[in-house]
Biopython code that builds the backbone (N, CA, C, O; Angstrom):
import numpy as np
from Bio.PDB.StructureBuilder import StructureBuilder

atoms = [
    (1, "UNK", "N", (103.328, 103.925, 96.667)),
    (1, "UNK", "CA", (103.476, 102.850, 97.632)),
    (1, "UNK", "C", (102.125, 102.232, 97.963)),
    (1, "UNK", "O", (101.973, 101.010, 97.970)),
    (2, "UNK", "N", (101.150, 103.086, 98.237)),
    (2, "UNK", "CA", (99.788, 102.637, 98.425)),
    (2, "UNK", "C", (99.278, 101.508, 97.536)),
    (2, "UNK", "O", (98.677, 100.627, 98.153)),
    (3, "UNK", "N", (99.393, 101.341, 96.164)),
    (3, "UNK", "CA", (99.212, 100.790, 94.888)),
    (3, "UNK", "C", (99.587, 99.860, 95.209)),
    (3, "UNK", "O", (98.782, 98.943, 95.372)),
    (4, "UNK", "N", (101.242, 99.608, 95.497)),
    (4, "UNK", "CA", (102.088, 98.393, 95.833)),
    (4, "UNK", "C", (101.532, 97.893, 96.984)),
    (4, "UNK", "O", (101.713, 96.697, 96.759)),
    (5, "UNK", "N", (100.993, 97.932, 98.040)),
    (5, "UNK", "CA", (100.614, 97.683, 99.332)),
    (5, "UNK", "C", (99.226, 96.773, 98.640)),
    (5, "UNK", "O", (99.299, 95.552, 98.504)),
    (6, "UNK", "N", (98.072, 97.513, 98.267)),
    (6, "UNK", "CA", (96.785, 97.171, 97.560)),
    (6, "UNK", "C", (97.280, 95.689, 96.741)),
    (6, "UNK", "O", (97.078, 94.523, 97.082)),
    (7, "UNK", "N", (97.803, 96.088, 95.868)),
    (7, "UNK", "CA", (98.250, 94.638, 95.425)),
    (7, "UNK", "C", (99.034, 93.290, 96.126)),
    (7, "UNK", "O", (99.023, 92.088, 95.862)),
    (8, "UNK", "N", (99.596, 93.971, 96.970)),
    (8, "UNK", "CA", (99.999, 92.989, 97.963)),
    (8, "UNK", "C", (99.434, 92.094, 98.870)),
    (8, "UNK", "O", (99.625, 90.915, 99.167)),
    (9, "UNK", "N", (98.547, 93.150, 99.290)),
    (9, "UNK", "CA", (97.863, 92.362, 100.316)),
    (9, "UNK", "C", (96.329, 91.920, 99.497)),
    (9, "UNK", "O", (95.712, 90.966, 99.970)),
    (10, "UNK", "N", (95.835, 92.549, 98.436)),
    (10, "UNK", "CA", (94.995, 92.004, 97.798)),
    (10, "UNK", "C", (95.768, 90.365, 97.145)),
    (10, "UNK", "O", (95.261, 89.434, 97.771)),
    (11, "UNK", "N", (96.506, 90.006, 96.402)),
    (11, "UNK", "CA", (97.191, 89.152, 96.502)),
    (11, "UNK", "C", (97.306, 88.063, 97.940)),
    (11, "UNK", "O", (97.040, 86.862, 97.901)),
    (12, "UNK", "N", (97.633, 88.601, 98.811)),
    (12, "UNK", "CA", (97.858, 87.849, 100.239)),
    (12, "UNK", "C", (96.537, 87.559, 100.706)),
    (12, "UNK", "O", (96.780, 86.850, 101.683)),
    (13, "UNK", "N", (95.270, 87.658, 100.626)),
    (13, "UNK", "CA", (93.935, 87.424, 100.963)),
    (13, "UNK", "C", (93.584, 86.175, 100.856)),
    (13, "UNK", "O", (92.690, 85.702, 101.557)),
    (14, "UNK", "N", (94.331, 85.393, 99.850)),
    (14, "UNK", "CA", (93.950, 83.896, 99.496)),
    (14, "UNK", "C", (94.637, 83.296, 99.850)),
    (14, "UNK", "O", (95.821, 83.253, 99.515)),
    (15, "UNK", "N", (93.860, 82.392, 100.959)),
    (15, "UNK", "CA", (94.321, 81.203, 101.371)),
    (15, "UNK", "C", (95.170, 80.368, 100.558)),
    (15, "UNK", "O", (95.950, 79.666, 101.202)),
    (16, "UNK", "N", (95.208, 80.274, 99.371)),
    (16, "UNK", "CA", (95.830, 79.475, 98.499)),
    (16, "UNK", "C", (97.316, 80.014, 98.120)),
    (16, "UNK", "O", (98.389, 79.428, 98.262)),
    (17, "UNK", "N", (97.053, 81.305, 97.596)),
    (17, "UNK", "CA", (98.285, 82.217, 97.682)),
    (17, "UNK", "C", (99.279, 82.539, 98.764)),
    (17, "UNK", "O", (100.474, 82.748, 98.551)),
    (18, "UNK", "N", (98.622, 82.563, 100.086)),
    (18, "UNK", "CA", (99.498, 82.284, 101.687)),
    (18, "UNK", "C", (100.187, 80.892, 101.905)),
    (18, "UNK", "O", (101.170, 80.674, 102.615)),
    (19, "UNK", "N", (99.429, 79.933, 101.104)),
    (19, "UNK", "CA", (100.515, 78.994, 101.383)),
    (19, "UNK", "C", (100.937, 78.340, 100.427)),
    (19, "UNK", "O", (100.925, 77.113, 100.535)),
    (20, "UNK", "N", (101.441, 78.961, 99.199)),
    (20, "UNK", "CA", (102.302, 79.034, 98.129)),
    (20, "UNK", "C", (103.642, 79.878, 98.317)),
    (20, "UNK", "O", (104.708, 79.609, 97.763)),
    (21, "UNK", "N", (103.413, 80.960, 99.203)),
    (21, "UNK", "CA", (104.116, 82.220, 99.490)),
    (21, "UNK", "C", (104.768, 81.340, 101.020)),
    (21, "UNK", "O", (105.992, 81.247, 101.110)),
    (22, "UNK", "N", (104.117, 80.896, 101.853)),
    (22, "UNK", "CA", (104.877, 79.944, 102.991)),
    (22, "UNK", "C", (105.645, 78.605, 102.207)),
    (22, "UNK", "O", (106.722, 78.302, 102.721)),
    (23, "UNK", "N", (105.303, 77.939, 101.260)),
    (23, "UNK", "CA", (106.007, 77.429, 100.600)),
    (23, "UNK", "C", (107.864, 78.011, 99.954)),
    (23, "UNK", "O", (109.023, 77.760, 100.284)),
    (24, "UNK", "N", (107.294, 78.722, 99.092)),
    (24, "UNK", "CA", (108.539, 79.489, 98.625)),
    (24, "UNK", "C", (109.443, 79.978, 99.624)),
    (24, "UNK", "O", (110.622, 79.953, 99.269)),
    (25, "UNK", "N", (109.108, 80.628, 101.331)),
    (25, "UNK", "CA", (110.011, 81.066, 102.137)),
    (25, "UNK", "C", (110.484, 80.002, 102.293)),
    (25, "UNK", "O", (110.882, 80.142, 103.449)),
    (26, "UNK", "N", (110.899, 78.506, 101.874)),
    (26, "UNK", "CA", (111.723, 77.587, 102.394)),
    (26, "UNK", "C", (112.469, 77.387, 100.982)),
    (26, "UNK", "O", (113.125, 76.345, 100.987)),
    (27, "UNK", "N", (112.539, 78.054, 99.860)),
    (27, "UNK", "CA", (113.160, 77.911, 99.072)),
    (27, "UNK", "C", (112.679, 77.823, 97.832)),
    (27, "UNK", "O", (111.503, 77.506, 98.013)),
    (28, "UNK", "N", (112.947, 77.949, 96.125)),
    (28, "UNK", "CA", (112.599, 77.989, 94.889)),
    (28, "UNK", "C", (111.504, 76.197, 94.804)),
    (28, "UNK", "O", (111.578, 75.126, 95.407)),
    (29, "UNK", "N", (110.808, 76.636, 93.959)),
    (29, "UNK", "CA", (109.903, 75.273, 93.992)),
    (29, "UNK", "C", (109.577, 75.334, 92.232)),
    (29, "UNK", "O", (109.520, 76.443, 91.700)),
    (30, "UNK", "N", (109.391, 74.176, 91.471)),
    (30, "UNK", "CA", (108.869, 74.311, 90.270)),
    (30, "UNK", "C", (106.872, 74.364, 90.602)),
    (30, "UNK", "O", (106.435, 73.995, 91.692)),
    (31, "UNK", "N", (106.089, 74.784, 89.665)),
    (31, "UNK", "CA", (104.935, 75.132, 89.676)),
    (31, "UNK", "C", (104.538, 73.695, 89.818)),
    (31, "UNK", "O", (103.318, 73.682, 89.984)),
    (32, "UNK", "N", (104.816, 72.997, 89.823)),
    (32, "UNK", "CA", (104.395, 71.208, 89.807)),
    (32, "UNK", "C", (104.542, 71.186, 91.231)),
    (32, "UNK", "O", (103.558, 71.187, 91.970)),
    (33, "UNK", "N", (105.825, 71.165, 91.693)),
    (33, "UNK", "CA", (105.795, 71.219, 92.938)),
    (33, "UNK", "C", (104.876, 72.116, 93.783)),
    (33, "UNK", "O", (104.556, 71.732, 94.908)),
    (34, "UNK", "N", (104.464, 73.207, 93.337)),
    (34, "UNK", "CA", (103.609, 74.218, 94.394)),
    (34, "UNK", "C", (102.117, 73.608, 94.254)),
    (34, "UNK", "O", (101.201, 73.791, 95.055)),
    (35, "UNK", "N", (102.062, 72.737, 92.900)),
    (35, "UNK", "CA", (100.490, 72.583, 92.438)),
    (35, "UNK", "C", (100.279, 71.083, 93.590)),
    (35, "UNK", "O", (99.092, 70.964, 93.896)),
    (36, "UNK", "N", (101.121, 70.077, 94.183)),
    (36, "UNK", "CA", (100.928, 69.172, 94.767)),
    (36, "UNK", "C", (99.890, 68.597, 95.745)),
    (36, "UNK", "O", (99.237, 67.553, 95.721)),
    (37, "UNK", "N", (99.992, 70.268, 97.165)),
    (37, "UNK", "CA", (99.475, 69.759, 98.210)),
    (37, "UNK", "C", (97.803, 69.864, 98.612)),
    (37, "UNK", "O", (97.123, 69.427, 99.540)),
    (38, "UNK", "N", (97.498, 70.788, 97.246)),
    (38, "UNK", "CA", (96.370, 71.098, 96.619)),
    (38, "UNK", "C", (95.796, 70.245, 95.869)),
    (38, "UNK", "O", (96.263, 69.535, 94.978)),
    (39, "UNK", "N", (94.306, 70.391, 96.443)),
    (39, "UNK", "CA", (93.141, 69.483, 95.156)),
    (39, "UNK", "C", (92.952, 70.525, 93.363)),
    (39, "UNK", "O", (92.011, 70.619, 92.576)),
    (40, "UNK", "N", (94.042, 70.983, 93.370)),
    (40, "UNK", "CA", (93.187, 72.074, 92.045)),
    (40, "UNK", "C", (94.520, 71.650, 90.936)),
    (40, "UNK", "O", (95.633, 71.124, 90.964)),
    (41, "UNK", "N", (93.631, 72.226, 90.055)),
    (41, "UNK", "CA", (93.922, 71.902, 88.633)),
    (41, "UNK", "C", (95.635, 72.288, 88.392)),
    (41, "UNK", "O", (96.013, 73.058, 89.274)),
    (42, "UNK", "N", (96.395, 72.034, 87.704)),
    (42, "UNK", "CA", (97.396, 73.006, 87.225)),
    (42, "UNK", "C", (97.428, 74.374, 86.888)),
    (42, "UNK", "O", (98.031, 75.418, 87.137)),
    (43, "UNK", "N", (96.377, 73.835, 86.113)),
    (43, "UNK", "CA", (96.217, 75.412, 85.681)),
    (43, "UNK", "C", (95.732, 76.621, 86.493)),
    (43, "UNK", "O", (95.929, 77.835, 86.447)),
    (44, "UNK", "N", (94.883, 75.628, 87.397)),
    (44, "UNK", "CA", (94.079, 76.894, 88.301)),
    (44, "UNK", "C", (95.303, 77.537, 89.779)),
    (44, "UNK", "O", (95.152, 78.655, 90.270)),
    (45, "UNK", "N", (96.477, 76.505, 90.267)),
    (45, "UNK", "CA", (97.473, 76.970, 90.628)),
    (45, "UNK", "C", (98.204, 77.987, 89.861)),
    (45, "UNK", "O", (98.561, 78.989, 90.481)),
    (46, "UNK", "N", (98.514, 77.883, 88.482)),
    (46, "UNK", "CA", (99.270, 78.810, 87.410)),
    (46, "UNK", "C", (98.921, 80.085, 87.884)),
    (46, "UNK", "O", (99.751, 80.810, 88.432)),
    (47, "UNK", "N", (97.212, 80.558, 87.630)),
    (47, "UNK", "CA", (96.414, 81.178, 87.477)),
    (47, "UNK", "C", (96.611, 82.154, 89.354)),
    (47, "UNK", "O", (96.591, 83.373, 89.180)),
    (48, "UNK", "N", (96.712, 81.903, 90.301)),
    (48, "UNK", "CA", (97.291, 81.701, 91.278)),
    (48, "UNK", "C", (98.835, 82.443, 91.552)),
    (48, "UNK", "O", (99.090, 83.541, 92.045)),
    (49, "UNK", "N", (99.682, 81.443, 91.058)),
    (49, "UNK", "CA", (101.276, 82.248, 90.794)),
    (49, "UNK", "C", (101.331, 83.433, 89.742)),
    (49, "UNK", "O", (102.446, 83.923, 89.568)),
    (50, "UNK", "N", (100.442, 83.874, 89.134)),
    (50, "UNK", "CA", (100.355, 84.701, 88.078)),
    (50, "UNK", "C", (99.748, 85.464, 88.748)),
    (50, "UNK", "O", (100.199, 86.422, 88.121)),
    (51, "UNK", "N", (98.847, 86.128, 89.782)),
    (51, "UNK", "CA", (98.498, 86.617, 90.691)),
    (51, "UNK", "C", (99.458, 87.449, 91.620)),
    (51, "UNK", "O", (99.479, 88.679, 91.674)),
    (52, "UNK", "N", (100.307, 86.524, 92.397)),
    (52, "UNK", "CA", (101.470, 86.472, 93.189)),
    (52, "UNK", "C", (102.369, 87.426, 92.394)),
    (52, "UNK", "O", (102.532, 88.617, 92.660)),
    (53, "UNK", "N", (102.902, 86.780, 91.434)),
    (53, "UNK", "CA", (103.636, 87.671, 90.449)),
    (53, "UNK", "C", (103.778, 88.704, 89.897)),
    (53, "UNK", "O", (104.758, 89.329, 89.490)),
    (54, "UNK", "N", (102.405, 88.909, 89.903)),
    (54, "UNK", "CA", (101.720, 90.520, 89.096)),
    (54, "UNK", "C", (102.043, 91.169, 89.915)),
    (54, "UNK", "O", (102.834, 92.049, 89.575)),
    (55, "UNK", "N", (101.558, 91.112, 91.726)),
    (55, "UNK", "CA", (101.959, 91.559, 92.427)),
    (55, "UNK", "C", (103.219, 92.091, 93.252)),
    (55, "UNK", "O", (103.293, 92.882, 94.193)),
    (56, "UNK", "N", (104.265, 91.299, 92.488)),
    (56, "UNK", "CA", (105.173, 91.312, 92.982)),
    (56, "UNK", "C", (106.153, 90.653, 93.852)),
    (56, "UNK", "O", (107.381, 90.669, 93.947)),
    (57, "UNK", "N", (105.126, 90.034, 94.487)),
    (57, "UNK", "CA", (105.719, 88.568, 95.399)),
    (57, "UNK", "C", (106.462, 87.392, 94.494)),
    (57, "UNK", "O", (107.226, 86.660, 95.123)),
    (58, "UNK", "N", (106.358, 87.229, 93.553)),
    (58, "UNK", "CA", (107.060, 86.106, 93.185)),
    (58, "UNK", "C", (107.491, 86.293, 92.100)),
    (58, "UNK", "O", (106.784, 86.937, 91.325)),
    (59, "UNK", "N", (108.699, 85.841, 91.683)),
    (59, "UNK", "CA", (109.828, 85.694, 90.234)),
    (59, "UNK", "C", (109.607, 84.272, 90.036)),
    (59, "UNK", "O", (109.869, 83.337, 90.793)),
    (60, "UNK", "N", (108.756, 84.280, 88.176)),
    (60, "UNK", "CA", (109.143, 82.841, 87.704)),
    (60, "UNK", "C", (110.434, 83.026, 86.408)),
    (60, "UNK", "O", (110.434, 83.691, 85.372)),
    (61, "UNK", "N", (111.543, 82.044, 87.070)),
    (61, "UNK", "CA", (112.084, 81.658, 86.041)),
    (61, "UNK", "C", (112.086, 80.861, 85.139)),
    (61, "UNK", "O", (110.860, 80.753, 85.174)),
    (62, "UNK", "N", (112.509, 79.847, 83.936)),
    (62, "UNK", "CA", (112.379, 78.779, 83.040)),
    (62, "UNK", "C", (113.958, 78.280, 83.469)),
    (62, "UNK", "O", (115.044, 78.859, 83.499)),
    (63, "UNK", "N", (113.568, 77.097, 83.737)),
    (63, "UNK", "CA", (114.926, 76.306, 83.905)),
    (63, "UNK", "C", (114.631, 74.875, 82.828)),
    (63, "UNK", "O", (113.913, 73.905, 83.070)),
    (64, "UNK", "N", (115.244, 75.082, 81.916)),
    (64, "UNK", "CA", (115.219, 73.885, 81.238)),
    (64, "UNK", "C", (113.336, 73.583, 80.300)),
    (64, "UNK", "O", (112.697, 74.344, 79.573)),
    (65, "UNK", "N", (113.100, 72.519, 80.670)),
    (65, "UNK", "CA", (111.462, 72.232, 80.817)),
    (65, "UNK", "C", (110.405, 73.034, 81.969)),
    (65, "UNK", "O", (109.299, 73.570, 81.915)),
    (66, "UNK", "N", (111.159, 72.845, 82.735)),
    (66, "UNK", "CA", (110.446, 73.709, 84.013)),
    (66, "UNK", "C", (110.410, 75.439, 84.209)),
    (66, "UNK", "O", (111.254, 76.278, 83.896)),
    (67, "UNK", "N", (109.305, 75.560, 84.745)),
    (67, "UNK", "CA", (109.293, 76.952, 85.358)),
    (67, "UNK", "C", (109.309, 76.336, 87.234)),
    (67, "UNK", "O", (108.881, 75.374, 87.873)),
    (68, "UNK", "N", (110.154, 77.711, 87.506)),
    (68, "UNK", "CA", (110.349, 77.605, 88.669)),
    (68, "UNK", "C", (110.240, 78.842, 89.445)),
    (68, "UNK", "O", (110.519, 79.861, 88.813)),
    (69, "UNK", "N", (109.809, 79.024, 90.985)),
    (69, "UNK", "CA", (109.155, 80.342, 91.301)),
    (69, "UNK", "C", (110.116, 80.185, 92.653)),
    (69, "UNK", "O", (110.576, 79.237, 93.288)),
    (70, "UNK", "N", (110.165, 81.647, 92.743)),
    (70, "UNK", "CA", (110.510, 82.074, 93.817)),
    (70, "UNK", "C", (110.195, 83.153, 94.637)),
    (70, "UNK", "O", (109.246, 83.861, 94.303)),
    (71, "UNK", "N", (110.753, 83.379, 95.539)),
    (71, "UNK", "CA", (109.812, 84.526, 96.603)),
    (71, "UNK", "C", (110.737, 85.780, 96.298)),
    (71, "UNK", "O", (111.958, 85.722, 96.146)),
    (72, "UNK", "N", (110.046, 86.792, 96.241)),
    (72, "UNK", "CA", (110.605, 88.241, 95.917)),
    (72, "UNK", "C", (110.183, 89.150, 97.585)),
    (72, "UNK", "O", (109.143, 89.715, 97.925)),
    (73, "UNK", "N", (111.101, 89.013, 98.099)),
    (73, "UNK", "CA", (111.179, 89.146, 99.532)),
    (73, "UNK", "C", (110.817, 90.707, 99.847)),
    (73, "UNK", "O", (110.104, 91.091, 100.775)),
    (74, "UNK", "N", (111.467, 91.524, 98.867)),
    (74, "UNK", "CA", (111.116, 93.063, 98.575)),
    (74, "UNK", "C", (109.878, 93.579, 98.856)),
    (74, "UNK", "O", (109.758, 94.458, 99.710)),
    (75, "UNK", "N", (108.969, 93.159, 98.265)),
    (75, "UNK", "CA", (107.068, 93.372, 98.332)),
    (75, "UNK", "C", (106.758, 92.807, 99.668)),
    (75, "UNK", "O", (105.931, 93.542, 100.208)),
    (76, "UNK", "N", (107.119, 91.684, 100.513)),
    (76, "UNK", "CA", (107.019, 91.243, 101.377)),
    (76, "UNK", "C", (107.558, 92.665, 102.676)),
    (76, "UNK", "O", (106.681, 93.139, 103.399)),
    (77, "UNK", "N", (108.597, 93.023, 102.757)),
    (77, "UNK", "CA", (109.126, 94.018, 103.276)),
    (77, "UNK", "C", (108.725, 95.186, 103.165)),
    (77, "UNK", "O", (108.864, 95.837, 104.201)),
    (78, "UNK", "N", (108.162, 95.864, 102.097)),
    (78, "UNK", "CA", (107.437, 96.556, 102.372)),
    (78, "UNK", "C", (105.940, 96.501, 103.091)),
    (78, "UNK", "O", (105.388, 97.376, 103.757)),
    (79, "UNK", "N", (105.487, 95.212, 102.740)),
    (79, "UNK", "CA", (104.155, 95.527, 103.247)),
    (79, "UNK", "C", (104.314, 95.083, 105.168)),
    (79, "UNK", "O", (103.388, 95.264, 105.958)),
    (80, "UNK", "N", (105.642, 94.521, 105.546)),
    (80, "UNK", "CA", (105.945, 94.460, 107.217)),
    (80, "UNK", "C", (106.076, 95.424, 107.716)),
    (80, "UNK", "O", (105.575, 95.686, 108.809)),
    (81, "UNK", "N", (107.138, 96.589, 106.710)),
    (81, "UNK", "CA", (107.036, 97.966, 106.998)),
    (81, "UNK", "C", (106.144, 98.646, 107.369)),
    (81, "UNK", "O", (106.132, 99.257, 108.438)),
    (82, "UNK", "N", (105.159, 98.636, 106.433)),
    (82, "UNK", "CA", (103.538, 99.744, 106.590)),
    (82, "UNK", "C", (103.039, 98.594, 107.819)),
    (82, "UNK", "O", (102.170, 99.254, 108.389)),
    (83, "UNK", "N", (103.082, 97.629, 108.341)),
    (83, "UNK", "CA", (102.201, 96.483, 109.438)),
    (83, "UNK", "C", (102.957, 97.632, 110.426)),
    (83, "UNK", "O", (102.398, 98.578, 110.982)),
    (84, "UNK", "N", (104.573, 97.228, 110.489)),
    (84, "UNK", "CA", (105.076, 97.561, 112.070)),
    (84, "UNK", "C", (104.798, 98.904, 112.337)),
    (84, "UNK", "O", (104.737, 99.255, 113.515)),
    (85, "UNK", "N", (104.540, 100.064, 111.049)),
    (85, "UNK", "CA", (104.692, 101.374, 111.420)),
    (85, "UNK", "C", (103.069, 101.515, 112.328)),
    (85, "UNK", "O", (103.127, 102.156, 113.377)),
    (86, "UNK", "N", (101.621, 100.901, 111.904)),
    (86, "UNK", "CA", (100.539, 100.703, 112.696)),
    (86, "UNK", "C", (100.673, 99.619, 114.182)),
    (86, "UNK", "O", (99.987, 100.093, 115.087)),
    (87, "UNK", "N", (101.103, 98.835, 114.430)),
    (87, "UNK", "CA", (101.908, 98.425, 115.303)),
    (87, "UNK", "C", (102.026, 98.974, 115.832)),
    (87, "UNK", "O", (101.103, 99.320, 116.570)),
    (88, "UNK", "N", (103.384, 99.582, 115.920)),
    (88, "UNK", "CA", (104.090, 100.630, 117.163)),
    (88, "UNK", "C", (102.722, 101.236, 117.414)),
    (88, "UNK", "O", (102.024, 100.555, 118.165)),
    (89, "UNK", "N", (102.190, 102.326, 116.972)),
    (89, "UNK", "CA", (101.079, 103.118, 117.109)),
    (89, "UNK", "C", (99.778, 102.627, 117.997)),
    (89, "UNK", "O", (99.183, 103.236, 118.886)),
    (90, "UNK", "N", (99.563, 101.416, 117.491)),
    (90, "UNK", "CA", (98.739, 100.942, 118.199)),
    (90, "UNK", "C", (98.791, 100.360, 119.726)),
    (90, "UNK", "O", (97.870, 100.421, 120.540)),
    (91, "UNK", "N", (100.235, 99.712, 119.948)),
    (91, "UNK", "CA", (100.528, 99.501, 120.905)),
    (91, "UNK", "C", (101.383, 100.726, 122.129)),
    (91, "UNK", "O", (101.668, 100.743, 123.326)),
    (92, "UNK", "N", (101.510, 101.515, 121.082)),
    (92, "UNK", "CA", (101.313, 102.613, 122.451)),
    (92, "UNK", "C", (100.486, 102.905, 122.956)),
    (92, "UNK", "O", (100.541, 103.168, 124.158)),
    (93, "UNK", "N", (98.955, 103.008, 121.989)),
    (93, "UNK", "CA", (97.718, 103.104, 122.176)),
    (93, "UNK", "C", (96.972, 102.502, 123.120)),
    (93, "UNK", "O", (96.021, 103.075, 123.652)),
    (94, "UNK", "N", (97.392, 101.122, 123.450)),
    (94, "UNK", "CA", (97.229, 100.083, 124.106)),
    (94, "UNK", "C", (97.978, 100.589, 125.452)),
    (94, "UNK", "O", (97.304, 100.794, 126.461)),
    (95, "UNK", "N", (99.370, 100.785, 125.455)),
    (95, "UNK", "CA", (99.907, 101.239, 126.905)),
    (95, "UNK", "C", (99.560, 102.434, 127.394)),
    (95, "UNK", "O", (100.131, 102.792, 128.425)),
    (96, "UNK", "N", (98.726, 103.172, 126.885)),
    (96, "UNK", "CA", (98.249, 104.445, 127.098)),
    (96, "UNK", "C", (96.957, 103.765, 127.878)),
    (96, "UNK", "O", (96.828, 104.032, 129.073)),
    (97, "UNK", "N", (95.967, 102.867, 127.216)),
    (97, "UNK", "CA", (94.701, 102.612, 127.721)),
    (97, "UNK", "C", (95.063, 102.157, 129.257)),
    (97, "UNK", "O", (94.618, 102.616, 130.309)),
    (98, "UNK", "N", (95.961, 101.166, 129.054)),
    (98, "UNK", "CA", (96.006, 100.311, 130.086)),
    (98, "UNK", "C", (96.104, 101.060, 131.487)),
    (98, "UNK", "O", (95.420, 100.951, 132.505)),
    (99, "UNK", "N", (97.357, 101.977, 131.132)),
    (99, "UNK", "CA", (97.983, 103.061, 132.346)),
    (99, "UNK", "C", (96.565, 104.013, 132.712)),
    (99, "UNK", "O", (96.148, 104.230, 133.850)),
    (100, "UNK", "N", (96.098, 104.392, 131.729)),
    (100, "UNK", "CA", (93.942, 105.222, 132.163)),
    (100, "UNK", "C", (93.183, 104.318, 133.160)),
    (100, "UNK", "O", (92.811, 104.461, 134.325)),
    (101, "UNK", "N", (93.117, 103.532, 132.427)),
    (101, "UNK", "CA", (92.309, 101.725, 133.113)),
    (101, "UNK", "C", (93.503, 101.685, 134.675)),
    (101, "UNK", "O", (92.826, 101.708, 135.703)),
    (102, "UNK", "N", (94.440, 101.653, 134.847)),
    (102, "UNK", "CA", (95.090, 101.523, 136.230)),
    (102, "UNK", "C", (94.451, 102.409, 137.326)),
    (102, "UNK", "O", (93.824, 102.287, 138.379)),
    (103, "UNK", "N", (95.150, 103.747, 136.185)),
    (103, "UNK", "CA", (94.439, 105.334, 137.597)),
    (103, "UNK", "C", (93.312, 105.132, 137.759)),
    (103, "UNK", "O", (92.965, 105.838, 138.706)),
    (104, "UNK", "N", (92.271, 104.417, 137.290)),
    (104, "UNK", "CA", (90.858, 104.626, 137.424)),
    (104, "UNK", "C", (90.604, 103.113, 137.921)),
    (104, "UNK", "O", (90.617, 102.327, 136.974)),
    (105, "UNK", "N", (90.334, 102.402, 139.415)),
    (105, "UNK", "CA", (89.690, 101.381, 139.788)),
    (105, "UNK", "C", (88.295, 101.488, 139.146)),
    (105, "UNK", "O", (87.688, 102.498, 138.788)),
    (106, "UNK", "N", (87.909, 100.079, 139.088)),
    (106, "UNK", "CA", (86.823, 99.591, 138.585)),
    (106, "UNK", "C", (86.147, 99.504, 139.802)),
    (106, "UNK", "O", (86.725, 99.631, 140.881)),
    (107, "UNK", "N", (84.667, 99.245, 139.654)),
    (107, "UNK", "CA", (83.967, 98.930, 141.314)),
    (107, "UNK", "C", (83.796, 97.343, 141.581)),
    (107, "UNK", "O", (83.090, 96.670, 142.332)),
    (108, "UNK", "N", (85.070, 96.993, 140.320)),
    (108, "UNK", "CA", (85.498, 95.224, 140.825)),
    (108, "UNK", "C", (86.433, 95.332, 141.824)),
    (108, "UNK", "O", (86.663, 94.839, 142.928)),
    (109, "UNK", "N", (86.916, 96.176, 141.033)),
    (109, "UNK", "CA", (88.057, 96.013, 141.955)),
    (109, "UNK", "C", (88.331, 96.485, 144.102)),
    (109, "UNK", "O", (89.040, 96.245, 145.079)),
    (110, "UNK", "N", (87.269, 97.176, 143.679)),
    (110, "UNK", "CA", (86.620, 97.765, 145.228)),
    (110, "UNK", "C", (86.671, 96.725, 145.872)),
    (110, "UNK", "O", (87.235, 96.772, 146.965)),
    (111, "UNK", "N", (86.012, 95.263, 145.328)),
    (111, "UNK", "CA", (85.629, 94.030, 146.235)),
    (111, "UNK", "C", (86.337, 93.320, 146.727)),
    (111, "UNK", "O", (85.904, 92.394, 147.413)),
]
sb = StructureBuilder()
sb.init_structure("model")
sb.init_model(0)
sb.init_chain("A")
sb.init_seg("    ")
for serial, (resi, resn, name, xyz) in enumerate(atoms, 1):
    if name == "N":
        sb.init_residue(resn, " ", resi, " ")
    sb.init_atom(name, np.array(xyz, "f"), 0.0, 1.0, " ", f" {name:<3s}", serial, name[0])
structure = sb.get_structure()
């Protein structure tokens, strides 16, 4: 799982790749379409979804002339999984501080 996570979020690091991947959550797009809202090459988008892919985040199919990509929601879910399980943890961590920080006035709070 660790492996899968590493690639995931190594994958998810690029700005370019986050909003290719926010793209696709609204539905299948051809690589023309993902290459649009961007100043970069075709190829250097390709290069990009081939990234995504390796990783796991995205399925390209061939439809006709076109390739077309979509979001592989699976890799996504796991890596929310491993987020929420540090989450919870942390935010107990947090309601733990806070409730310490209560019992104990500050000498602001004296004033």
């Amino acid at each position: 799982m660790s492996d899968v996570l590493s690639e995931t979020f190594t994958a998810l690091a690029d700005p370019t790749r986050r909003a290719i991947i926010a793209r696709l959550s609204r539905g299948e797009a051809t690589v023309t379409e993902l290459a649009e809202p961007f100043a970069l090459s075709l190829p250097t988008v390709s290069r990009h979804i081939a990234s995504l892919e390796r990783a796991g985040l995205v399925r390209k199919a061939r439809r006709g002339q076109e390739r077309t990509c979509a979001l592989n929601t699976d890799r996504l879910r796991d890596a929310e999984d491993w987020i929420a399980e540090y989450r919870d943890f942390f935010e107990s961590r947090f309601d733990a501080l806070s409730r310490q920080l209560s019992a104990h006035p500050t000498e602001e709070d004296d004033r």
